[in-house]
mmCIF file as Biopython writes it, N, C-alpha, C and O atoms, coordinates in Angstrom:
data_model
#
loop_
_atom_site.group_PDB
_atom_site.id
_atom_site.type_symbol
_atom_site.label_atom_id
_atom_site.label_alt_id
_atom_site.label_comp_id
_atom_site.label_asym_id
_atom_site.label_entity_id
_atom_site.label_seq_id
_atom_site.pdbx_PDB_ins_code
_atom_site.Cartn_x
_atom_site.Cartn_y
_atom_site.Cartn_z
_atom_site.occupancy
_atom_site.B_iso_or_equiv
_atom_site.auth_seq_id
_atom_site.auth_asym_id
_atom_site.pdbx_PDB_model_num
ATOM 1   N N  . UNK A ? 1  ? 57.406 108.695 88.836  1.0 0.0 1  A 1 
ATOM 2   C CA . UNK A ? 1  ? 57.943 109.950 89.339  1.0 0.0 1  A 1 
ATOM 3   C C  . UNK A ? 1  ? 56.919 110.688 90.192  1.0 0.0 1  A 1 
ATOM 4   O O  . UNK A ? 1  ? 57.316 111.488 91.039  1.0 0.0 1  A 1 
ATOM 5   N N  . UNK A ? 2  ? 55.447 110.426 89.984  1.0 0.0 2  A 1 
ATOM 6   C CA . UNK A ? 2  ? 54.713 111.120 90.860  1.0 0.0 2  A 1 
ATOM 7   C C  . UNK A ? 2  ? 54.500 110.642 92.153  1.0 0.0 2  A 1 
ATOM 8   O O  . UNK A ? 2  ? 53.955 111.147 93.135  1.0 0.0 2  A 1 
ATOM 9   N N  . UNK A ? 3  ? 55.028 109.593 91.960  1.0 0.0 3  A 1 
ATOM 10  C CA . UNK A ? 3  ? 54.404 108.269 93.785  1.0 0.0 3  A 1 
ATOM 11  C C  . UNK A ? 3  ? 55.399 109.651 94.047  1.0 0.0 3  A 1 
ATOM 12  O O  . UNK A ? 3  ? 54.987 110.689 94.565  1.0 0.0 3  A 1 
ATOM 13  N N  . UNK A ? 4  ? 56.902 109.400 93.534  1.0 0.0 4  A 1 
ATOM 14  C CA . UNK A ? 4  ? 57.920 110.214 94.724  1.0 0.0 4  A 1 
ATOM 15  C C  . UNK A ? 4  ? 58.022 111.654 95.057  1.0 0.0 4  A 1 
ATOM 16  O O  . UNK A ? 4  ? 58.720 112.173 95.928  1.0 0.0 4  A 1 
ATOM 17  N N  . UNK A ? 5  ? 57.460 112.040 94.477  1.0 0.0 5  A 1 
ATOM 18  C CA . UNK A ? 5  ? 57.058 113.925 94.878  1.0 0.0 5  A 1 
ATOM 19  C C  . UNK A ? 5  ? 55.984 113.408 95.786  1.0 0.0 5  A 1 
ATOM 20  O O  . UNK A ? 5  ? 56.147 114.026 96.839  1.0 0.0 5  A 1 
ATOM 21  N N  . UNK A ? 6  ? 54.909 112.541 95.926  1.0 0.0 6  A 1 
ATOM 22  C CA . UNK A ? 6  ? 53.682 112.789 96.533  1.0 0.0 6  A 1 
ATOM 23  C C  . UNK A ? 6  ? 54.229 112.255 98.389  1.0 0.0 6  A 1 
ATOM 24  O O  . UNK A ? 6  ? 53.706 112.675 99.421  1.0 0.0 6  A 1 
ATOM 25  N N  . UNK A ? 7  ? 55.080 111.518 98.318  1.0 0.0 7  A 1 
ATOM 26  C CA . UNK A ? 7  ? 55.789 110.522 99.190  1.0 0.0 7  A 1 
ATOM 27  C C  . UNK A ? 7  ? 55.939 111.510 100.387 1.0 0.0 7  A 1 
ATOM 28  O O  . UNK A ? 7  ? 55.261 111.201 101.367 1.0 0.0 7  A 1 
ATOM 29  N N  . UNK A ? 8  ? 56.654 112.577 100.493 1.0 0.0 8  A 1 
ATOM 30  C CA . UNK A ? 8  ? 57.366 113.606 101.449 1.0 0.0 8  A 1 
ATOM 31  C C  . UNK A ? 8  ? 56.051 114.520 101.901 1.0 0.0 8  A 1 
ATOM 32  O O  . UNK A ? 8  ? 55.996 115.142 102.962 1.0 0.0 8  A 1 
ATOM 33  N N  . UNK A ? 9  ? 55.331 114.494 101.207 1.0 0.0 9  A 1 
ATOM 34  C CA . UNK A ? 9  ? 54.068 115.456 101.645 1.0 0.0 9  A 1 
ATOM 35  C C  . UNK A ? 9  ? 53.215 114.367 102.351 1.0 0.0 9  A 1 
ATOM 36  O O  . UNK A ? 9  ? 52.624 114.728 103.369 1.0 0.0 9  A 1 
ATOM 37  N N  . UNK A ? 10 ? 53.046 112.819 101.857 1.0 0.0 10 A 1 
ATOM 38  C CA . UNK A ? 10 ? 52.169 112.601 103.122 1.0 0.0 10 A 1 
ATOM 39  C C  . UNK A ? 10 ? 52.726 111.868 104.337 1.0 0.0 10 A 1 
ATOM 40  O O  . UNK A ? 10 ? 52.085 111.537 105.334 1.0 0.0 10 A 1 
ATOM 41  N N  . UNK A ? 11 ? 54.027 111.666 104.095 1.0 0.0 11 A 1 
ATOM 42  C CA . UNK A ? 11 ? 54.613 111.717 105.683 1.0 0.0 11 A 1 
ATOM 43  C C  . UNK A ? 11 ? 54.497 112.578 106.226 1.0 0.0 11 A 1 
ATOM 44  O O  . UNK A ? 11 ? 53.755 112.407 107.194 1.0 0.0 11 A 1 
ATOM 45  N N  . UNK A ? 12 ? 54.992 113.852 106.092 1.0 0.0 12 A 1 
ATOM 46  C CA . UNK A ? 12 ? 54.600 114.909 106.846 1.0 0.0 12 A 1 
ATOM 47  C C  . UNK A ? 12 ? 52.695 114.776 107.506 1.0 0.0 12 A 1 
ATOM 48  O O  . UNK A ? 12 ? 52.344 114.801 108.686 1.0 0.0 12 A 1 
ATOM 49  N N  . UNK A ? 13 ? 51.842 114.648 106.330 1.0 0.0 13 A 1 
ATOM 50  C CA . UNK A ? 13 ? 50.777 114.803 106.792 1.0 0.0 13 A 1 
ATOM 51  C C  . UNK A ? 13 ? 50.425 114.070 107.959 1.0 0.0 13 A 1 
ATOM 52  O O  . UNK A ? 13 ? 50.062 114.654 108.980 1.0 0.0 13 A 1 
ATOM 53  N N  . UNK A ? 14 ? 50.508 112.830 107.881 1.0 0.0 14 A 1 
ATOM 54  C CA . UNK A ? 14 ? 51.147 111.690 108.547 1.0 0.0 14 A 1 
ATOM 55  C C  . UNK A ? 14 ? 51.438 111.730 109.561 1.0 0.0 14 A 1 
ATOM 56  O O  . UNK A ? 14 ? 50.826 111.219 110.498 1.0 0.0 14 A 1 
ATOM 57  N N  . UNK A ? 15 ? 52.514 112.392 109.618 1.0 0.0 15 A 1 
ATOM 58  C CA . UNK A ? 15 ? 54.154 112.428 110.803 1.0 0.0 15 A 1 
ATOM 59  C C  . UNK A ? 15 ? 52.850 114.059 111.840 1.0 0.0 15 A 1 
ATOM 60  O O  . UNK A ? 15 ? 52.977 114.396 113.017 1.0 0.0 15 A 1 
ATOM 61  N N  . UNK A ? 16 ? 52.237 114.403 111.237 1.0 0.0 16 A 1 
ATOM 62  C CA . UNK A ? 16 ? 51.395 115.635 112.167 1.0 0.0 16 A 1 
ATOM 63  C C  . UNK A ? 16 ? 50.179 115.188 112.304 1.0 0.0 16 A 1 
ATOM 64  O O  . UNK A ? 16 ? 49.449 115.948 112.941 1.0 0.0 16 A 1 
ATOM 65  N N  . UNK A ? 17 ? 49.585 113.977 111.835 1.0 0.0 17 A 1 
ATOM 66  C CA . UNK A ? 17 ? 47.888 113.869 112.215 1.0 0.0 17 A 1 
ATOM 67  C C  . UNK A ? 17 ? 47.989 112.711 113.647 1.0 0.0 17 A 1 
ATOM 68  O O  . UNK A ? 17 ? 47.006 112.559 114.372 1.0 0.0 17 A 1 
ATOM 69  N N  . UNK A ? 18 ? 48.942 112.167 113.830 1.0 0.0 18 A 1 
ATOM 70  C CA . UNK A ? 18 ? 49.110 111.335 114.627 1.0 0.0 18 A 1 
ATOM 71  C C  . UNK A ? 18 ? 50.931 111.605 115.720 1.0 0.0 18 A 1 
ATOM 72  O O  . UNK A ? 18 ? 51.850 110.844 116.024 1.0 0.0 18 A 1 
ATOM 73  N N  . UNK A ? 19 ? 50.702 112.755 115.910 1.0 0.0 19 A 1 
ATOM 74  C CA . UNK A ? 19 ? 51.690 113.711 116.475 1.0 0.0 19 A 1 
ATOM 75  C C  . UNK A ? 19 ? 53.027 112.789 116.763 1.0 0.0 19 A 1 
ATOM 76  O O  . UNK A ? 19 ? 53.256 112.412 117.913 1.0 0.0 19 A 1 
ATOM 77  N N  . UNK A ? 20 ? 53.819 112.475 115.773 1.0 0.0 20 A 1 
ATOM 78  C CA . UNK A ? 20 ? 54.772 111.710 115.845 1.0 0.0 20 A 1 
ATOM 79  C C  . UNK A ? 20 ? 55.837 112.341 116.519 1.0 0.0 20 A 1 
ATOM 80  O O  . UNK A ? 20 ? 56.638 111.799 117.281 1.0 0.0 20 A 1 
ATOM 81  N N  . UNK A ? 21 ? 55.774 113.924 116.071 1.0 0.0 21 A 1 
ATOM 82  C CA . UNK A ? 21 ? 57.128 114.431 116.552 1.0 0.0 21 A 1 
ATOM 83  C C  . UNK A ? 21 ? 57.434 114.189 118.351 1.0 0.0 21 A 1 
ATOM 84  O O  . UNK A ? 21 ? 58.489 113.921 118.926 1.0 0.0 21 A 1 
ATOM 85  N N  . UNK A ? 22 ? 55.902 114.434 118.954 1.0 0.0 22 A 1 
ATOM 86  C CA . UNK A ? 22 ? 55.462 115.186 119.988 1.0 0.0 22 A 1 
ATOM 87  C C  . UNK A ? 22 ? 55.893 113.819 120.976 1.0 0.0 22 A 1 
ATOM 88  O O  . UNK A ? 22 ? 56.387 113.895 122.101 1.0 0.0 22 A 1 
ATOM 89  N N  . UNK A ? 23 ? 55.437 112.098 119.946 1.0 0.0 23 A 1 
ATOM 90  C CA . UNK A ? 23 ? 55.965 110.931 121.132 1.0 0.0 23 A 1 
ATOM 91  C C  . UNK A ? 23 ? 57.310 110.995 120.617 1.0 0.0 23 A 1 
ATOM 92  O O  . UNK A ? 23 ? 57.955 110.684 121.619 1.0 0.0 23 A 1 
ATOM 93  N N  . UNK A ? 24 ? 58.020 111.169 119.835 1.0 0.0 24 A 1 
ATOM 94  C CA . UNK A ? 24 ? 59.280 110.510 119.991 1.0 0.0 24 A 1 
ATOM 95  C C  . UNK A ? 24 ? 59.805 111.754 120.909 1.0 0.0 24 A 1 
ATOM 96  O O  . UNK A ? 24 ? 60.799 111.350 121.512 1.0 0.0 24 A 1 
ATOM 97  N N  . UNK A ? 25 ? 59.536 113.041 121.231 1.0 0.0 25 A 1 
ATOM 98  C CA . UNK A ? 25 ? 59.993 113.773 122.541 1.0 0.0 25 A 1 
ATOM 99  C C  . UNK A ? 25 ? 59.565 113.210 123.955 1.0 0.0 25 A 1 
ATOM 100 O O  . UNK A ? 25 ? 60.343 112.882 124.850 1.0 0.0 25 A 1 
ATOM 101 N N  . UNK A ? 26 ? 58.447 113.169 123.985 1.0 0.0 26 A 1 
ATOM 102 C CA . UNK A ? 26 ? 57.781 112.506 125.247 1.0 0.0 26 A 1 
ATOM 103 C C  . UNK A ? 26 ? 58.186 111.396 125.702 1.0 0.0 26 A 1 
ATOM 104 O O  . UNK A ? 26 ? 58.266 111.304 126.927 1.0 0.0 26 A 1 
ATOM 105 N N  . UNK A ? 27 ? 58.544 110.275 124.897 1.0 0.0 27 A 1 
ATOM 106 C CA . UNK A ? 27 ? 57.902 108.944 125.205 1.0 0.0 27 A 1 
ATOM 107 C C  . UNK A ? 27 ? 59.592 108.578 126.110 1.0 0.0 27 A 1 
ATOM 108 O O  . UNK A ? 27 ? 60.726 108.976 125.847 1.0 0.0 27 A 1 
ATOM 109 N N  . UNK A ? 28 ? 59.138 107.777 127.082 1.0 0.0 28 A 1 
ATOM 110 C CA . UNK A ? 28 ? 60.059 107.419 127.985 1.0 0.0 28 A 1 
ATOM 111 C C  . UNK A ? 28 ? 59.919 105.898 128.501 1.0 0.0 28 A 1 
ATOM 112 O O  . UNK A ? 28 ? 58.812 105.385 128.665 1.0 0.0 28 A 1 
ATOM 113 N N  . UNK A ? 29 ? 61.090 105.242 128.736 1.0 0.0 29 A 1 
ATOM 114 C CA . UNK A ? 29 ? 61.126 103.945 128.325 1.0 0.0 29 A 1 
ATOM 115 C C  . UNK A ? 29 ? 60.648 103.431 129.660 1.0 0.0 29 A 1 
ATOM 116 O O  . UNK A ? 29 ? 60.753 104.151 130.653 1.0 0.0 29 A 1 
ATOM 117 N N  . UNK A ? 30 ? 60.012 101.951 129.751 1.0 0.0 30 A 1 
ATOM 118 C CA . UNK A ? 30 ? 59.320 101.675 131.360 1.0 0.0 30 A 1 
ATOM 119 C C  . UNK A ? 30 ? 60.728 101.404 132.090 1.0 0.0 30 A 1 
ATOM 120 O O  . UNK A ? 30 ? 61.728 100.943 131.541 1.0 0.0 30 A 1 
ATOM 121 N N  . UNK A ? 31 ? 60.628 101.713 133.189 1.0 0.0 31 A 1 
ATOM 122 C CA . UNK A ? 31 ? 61.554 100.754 134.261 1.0 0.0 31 A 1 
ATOM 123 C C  . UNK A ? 31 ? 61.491 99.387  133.920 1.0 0.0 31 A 1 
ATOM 124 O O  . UNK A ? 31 ? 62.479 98.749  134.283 1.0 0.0 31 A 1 
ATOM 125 N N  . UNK A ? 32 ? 60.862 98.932  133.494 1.0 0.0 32 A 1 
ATOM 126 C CA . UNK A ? 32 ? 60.970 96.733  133.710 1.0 0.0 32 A 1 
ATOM 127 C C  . UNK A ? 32 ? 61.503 97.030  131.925 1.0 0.0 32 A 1 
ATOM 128 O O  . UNK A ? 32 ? 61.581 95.917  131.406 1.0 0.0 32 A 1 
ATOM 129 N N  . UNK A ? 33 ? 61.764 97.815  131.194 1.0 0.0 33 A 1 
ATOM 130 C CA . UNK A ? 33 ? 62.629 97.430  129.609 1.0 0.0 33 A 1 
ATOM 131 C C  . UNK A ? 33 ? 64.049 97.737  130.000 1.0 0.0 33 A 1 
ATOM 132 O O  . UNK A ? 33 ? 65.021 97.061  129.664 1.0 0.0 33 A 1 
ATOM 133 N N  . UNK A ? 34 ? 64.083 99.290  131.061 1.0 0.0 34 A 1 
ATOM 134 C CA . UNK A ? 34 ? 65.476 99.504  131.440 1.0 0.0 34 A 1 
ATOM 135 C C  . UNK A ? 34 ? 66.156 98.294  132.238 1.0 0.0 34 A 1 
ATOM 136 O O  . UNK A ? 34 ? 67.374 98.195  132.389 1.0 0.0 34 A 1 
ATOM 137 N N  . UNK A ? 35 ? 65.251 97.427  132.706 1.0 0.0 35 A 1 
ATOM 138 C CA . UNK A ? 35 ? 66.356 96.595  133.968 1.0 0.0 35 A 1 
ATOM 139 C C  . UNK A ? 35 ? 66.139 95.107  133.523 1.0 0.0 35 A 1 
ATOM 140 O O  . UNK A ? 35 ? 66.532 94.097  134.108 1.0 0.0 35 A 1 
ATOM 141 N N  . UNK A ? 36 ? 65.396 95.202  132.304 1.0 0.0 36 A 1 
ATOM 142 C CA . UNK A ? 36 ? 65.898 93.160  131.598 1.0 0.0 36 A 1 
ATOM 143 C C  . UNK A ? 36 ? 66.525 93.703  130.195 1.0 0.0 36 A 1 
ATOM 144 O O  . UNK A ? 36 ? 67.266 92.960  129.552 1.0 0.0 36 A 1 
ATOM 145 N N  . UNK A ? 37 ? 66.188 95.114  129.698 1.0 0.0 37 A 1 
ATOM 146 C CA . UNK A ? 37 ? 67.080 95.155  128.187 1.0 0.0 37 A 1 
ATOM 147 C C  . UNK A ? 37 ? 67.930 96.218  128.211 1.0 0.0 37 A 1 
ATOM 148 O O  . UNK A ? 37 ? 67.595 97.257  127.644 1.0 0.0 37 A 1 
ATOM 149 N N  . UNK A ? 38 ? 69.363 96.098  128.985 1.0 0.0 38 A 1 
ATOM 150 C CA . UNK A ? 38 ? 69.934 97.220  129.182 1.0 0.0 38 A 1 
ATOM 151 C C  . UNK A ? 38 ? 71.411 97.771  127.559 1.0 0.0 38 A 1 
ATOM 152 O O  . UNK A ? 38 ? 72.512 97.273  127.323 1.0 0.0 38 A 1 
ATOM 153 N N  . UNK A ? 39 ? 70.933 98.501  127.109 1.0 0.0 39 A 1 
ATOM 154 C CA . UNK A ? 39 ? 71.649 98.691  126.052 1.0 0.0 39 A 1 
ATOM 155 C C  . UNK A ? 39 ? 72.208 100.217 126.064 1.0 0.0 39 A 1 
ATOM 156 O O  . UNK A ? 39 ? 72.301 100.844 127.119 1.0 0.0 39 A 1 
ATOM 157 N N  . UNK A ? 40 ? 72.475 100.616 125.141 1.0 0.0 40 A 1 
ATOM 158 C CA . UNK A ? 40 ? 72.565 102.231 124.458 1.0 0.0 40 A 1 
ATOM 159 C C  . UNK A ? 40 ? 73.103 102.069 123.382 1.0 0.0 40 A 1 
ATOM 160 O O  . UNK A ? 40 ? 73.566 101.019 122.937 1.0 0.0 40 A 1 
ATOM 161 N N  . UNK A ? 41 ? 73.070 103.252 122.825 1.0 0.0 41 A 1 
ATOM 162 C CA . UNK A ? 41 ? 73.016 103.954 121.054 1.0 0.0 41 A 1 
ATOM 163 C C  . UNK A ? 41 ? 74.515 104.175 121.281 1.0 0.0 41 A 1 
ATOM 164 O O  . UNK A ? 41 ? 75.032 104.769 122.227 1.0 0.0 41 A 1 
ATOM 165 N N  . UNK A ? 42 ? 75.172 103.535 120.147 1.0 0.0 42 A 1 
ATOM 166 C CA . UNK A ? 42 ? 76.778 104.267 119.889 1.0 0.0 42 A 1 
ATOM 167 C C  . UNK A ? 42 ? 76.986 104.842 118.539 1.0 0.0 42 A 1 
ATOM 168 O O  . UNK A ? 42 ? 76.896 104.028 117.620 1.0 0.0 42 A 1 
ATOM 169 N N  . UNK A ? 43 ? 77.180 105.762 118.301 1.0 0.0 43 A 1 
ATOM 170 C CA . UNK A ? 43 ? 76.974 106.329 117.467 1.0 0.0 43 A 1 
ATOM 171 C C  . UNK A ? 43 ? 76.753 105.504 116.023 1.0 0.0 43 A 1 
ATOM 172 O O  . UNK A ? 43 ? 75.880 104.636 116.033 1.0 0.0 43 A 1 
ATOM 173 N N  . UNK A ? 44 ? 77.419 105.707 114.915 1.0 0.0 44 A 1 
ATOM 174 C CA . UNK A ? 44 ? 76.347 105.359 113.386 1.0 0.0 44 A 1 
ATOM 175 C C  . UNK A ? 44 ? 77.671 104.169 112.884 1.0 0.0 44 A 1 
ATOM 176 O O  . UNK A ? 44 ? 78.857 104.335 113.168 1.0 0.0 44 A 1 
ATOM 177 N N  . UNK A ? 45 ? 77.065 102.868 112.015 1.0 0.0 45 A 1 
ATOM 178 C CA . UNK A ? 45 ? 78.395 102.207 111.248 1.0 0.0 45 A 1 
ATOM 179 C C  . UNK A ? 45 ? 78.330 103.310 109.819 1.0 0.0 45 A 1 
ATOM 180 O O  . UNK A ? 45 ? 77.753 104.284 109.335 1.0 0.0 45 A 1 
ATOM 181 N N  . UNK A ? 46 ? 79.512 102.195 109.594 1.0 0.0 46 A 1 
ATOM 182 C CA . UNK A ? 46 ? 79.956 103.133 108.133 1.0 0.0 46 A 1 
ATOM 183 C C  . UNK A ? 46 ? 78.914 103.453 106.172 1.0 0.0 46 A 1 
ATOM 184 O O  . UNK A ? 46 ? 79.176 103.979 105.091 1.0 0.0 46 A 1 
ATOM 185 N N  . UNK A ? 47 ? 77.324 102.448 107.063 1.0 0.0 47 A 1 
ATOM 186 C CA . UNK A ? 47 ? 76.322 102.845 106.354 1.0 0.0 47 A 1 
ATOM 187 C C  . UNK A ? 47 ? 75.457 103.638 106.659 1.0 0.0 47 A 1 
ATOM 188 O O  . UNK A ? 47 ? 74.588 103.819 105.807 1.0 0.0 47 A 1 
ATOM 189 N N  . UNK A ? 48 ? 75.338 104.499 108.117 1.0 0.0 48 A 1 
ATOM 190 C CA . UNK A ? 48 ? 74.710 105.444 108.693 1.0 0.0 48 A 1 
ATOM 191 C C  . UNK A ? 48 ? 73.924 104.527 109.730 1.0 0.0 48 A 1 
ATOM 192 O O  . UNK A ? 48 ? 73.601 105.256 110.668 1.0 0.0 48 A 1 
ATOM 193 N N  . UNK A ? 49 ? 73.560 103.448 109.907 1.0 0.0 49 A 1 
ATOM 194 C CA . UNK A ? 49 ? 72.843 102.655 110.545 1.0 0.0 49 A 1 
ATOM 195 C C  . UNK A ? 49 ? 73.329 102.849 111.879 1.0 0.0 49 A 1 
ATOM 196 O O  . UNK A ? 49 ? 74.528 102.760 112.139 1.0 0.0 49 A 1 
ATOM 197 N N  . UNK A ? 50 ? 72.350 103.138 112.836 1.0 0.0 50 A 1 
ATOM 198 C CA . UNK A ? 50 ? 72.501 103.338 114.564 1.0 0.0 50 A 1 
ATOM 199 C C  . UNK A ? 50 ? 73.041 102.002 114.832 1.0 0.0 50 A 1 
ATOM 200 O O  . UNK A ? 50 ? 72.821 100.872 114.396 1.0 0.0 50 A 1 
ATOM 201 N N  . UNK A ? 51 ? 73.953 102.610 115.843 1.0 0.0 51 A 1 
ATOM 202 C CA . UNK A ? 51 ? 74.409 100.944 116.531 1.0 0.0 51 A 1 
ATOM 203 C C  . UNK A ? 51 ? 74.352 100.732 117.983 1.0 0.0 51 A 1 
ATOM 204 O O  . UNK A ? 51 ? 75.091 101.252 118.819 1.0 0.0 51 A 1 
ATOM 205 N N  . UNK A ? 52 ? 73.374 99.895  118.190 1.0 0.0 52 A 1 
ATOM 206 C CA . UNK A ? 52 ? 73.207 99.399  119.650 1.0 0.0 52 A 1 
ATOM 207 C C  . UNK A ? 52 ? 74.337 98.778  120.360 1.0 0.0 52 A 1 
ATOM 208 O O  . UNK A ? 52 ? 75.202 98.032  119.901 1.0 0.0 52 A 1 
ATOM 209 N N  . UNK A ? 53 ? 74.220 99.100  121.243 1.0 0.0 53 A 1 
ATOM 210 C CA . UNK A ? 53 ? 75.479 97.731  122.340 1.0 0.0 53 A 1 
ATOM 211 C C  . UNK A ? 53 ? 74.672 97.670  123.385 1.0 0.0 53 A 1 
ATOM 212 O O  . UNK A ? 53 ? 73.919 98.442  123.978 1.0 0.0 53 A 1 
ATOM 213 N N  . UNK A ? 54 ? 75.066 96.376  123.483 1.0 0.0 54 A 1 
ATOM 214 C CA . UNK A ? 54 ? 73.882 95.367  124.495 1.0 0.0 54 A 1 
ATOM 215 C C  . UNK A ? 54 ? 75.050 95.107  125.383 1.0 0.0 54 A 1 
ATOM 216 O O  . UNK A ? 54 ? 76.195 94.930  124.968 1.0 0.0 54 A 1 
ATOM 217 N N  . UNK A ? 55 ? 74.594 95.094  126.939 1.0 0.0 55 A 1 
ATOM 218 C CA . UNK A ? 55 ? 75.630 94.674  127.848 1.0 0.0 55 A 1 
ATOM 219 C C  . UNK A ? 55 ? 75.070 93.337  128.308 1.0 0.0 55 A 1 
ATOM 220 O O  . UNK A ? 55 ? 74.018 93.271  128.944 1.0 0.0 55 A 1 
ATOM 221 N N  . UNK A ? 56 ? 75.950 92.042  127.903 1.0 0.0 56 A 1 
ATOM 222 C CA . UNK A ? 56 ? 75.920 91.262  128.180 1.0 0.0 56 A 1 
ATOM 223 C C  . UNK A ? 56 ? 76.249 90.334  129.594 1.0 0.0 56 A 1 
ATOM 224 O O  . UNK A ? 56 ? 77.376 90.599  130.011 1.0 0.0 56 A 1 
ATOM 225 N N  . UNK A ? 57 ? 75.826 89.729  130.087 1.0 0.0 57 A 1 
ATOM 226 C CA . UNK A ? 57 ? 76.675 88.964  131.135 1.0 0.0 57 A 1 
ATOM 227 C C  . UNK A ? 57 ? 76.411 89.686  132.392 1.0 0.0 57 A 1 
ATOM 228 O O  . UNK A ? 57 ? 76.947 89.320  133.438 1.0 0.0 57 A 1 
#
């Protein structure tokens, strides 16, 4: 029971010593991933899991 109280405090510590919030705002994908891996996010399946669609062909 103590791992899981201690768990949420050092992500946070974590998630701010190595400014996680700050790349997943910033970070922007290269041109050469947009034009050989062209996909997008459709919204969630019925376990919450993100769902990609890949355009094929």
């Amino acid at each position: 029971m103590i791992l899981l109280t201690a768990l949420p405090s050092t992500r946070v510590c974590m998630s701010s010593k190595h400014q996680i919030d700050k790349l997943l705002e910033e970070y922007e994908v290269p041109q050469v991933v947009k034009d050989y891996f062209p996909c997008g996010w459709h919204h969630f399946d019925s376990e919450g899991r993100p769902l990609c669609v890949l355009r094929l062909g």
